[in-house]
C-alpha positions as CSV (number, residue, x, y, z in Angstrom):
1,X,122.0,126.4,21.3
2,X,124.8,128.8,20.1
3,X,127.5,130.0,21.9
4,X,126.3,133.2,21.9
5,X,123.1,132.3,23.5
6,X,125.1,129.9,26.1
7,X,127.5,133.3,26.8
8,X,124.3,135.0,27.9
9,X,122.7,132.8,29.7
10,X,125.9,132.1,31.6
11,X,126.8,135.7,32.5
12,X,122.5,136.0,33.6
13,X,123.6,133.4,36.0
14,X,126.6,134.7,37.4
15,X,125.4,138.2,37.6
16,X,122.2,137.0,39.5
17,X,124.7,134.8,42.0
18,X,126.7,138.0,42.2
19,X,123.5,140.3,43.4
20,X,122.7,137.7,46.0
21,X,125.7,137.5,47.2
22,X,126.4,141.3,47.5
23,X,122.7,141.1,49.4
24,X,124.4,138.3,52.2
25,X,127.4,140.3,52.7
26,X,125.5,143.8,52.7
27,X,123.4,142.6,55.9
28,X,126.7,140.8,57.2
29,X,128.5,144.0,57.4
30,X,125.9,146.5,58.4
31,X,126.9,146.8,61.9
32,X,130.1,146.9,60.5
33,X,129.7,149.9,58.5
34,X,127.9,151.4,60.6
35,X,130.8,151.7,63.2
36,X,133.2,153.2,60.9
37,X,131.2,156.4,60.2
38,X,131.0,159.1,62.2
39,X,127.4,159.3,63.1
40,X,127.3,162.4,65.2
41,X,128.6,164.7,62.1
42,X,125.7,163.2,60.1
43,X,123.7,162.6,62.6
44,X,121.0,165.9,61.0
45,X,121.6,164.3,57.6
46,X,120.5,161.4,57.9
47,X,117.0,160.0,58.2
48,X,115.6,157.9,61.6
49,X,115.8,154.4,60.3
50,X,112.9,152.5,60.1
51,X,112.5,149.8,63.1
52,X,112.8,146.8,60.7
53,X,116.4,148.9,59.4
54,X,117.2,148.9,63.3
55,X,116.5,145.4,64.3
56,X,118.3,143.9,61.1
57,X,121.7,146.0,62.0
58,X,121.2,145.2,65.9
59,X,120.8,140.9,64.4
60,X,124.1,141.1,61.9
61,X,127.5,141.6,64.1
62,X,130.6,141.2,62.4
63,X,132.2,138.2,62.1
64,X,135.2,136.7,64.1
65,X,133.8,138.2,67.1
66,X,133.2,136.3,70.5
67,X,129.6,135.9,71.7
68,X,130.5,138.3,74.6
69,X,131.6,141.0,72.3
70,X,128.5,140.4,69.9
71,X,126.2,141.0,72.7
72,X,127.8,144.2,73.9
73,X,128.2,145.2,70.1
74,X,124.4,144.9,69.7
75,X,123.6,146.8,73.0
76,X,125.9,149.5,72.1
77,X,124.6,149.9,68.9
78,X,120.8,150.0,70.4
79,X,121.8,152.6,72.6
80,X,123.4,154.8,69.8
81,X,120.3,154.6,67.9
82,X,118.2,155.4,70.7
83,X,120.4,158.5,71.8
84,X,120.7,159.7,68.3
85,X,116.7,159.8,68.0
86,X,116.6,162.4,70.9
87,X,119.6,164.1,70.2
88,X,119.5,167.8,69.8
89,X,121.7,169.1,67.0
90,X,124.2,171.5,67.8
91,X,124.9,173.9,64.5
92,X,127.5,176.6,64.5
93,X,127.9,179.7,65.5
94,X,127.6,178.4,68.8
95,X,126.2,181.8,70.7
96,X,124.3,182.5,73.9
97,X,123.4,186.2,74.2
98,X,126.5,188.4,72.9
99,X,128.4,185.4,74.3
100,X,130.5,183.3,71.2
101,X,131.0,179.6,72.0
102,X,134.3,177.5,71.3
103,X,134.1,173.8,71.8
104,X,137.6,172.0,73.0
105,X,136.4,168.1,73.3
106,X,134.5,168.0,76.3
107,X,136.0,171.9,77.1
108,X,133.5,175.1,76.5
109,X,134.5,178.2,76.2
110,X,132.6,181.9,75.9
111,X,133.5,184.8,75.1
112,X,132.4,188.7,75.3
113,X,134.7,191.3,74.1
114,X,134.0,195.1,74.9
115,X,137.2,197.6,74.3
116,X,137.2,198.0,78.2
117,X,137.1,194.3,79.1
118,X,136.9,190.4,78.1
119,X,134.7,188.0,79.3
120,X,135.2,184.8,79.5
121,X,133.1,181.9,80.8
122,X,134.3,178.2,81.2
123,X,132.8,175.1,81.7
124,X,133.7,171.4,81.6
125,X,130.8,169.0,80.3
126,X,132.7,166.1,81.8
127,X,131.1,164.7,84.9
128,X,128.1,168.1,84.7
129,X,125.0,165.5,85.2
130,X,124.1,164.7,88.4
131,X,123.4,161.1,89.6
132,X,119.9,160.3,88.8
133,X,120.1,157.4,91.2
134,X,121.2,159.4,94.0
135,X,118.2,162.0,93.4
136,X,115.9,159.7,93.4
137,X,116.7,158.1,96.8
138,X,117.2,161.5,98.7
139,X,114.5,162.7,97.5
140,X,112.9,159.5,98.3
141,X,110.9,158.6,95.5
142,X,111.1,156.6,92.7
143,X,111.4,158.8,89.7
144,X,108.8,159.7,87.0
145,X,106.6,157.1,85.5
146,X,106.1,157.3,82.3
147,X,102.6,156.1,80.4
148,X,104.6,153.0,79.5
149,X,105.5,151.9,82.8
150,X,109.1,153.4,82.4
151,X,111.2,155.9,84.1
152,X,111.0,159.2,82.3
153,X,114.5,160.5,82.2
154,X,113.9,163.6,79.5
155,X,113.6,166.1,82.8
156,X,116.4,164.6,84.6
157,X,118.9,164.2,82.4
158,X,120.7,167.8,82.3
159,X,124.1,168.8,82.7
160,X,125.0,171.9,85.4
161,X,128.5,172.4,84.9
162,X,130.5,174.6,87.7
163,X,131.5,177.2,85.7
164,X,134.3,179.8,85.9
165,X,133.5,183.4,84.9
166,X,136.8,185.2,83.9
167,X,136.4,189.3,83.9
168,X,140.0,190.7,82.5
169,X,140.6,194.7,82.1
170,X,144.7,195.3,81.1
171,X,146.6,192.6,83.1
172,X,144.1,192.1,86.3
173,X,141.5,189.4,86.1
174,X,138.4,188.6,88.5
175,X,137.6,184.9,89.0
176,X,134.3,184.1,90.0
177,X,133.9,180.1,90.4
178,X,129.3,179.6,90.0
179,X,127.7,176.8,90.7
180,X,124.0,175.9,89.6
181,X,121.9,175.2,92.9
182,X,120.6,171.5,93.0
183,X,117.1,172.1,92.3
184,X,117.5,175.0,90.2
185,X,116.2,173.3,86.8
186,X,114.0,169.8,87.8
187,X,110.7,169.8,86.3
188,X,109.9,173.5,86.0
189,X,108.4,175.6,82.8
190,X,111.0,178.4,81.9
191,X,108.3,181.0,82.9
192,X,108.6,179.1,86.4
193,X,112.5,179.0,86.8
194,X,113.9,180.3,90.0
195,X,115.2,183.6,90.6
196,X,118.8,181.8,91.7
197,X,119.3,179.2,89.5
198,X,123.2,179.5,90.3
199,X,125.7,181.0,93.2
200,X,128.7,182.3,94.0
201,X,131.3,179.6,95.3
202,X,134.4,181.6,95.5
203,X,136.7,184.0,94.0
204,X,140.2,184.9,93.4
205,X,142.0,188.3,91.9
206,X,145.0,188.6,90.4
207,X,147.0,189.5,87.7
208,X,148.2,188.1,84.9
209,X,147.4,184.3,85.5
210,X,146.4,182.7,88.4
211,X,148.9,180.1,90.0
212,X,148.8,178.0,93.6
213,X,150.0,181.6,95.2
214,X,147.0,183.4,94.6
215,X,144.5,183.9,96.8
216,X,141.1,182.3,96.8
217,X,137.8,183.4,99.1
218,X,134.9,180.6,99.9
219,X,132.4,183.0,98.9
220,X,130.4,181.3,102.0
221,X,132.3,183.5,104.4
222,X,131.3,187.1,102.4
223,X,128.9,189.1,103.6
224,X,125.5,188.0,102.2
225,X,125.1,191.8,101.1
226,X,128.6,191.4,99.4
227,X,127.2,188.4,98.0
228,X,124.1,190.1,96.1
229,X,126.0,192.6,94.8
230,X,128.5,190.7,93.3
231,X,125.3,188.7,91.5
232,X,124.0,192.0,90.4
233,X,127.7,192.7,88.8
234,X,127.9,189.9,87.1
235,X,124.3,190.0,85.4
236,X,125.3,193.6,84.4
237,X,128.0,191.7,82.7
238,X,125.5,189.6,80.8
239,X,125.6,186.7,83.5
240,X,122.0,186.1,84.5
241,X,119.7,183.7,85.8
242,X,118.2,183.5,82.1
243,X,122.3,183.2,81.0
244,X,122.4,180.4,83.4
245,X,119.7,178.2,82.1
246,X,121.1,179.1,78.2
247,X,124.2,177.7,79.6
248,X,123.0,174.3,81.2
249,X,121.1,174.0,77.7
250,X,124.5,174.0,75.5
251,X,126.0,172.2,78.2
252,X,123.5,169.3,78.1
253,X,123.3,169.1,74.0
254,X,126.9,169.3,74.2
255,X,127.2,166.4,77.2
256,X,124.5,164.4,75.1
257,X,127.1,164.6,71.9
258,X,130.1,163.6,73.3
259,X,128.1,160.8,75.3
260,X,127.1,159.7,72.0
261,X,130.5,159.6,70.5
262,X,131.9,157.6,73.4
263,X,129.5,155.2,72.6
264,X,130.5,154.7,69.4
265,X,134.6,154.5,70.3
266,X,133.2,152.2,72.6
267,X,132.1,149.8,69.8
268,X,135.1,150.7,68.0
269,X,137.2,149.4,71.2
270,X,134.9,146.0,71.4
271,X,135.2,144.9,67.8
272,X,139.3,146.0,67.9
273,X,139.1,148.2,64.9
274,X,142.6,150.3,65.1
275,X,141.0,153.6,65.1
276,X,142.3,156.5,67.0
277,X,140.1,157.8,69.0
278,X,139.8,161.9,67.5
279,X,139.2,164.4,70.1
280,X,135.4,166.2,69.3
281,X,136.0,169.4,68.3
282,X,133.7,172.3,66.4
């Protein structure tokens, strides 16, 4: 045989041995990668894996790793992929009504600007879903079944931030502190939804900004007529019950983000990967 022949068939060799073992490491490393991108940015690019795809990243942890940290490194990554399939997609301009959203990690602002007056409404996603488990057992039941035998949490799962609305003409500003009502939005059609989905918890004036001297009324001790007007001002400032249930809706696709991308610092914390954690902005 010539050498030219023998050059050929050699490098046919090594290239093949190289292909396989590209192949090994490529499944090796495909939790791997998959921790290092940011999944909620592309999370409308990419396409559902297929379940064979899923159950071959969930079987190939990274190596080095104890058995306790491969186990939660699998079950994190389970749960990513399952929240990712029902995640709703937030996509800029973030708007409800004539109201313009601003995102600030787990922070939401909106704003309404008139040349008489600025609106401002603010919320904190952090903590805003209620307990399911606590529901469930005042309300004594045992949650929805779903037709596989499961707990359907779609309905329950929905964040109802407190939220501050902020009314500022020159230098004096109205604080109205709302609250959603506990069964303002479980398991209802939107042509069904409540006349008070939210109320009045107290309220502050002052000017300026608002500091530990000002002073603060329990909205519980107004007069309930005082009460209903103060409602009917605020929905002639664009805060209505329809506002309201706008407002748990970015509140829970924003929630459902962020939950998402603690899961996936989570993995980053179990595998030690020295990644800083990056606040989730717009």
């Amino acid at each position: 045989m010539s050498n030219f022949l023998k050059i050929c068939k050699l490098g046919r060799s090594v290239l093949l041995t190289n292909c396989r073992l590209a192949k090994q490491m490529e499944r090796t490393l495909a939790v791997s990668a998959m921790q290092l991108q940011h999944l909620k940015d592309e999370a409308v690019k990419q396409e559902t894996p297929k379940d064979d795809e899923l159950k071959t990243e969930s079987l190939s942890p990274p190596q080095g790793l104890t058995a306790l940290q491969r186990d939660l490194l699998e079950l994190i990554t389970a749960e990513i992929i399952e929240e990712r399939r029902m995640q709703v997609p937030l996509k800029p301009p973030y708007k409800i009504d004539d109201f313009v959203g601003h995102f600030s990690g787990s922070k939401v602002e909106l704003v309404k600007q008139s040349p008489d007056e600025r609106i401002n409404v603010f919320f904190n996603v952090s903590k805003s879903v209620p307990n399911r488990n606590v529901d469930n057992e005042a309300s004594g039941g045992d949650g929805d079944v779903d037709n596989d035998g499961g707990v359907d949490c779609s309905t329950t799962v929905r964040s109802v931030p407190k939220f501050e609305v902020l009314i500022k003409r020159n230098n004096l500003m109205l604080s109205v502190f709302c609250v959603f009502k506990s069964t303002a939005l479980e398991d209802i059609e939107p042509e069904q939804l409540q006349n008070d989905l939210f109320e009045i918890q107290d309220l502050s004036l002052y000017t300026n900004g608002w500091n530990d001297s000002c002073f603060t009324v329990d909205a519980s001790l107004i007069d309930d007529d005082l009460q209903a007007m103060l409602v009917e001002m605020l929905e002639e400032k664009g805060i209505t019950q329809e506002f309201a249930r706008k407002l748990s809706d970015l509140a829970t696709a924003r929630e459902h983000a962020l939950y998402i991308e603690f899961l996936e610092n989570l993995s980053k914390f179990t595998v030690g990967l020295p990644l800083p954690i990056k606040e989730a902005n717009n």
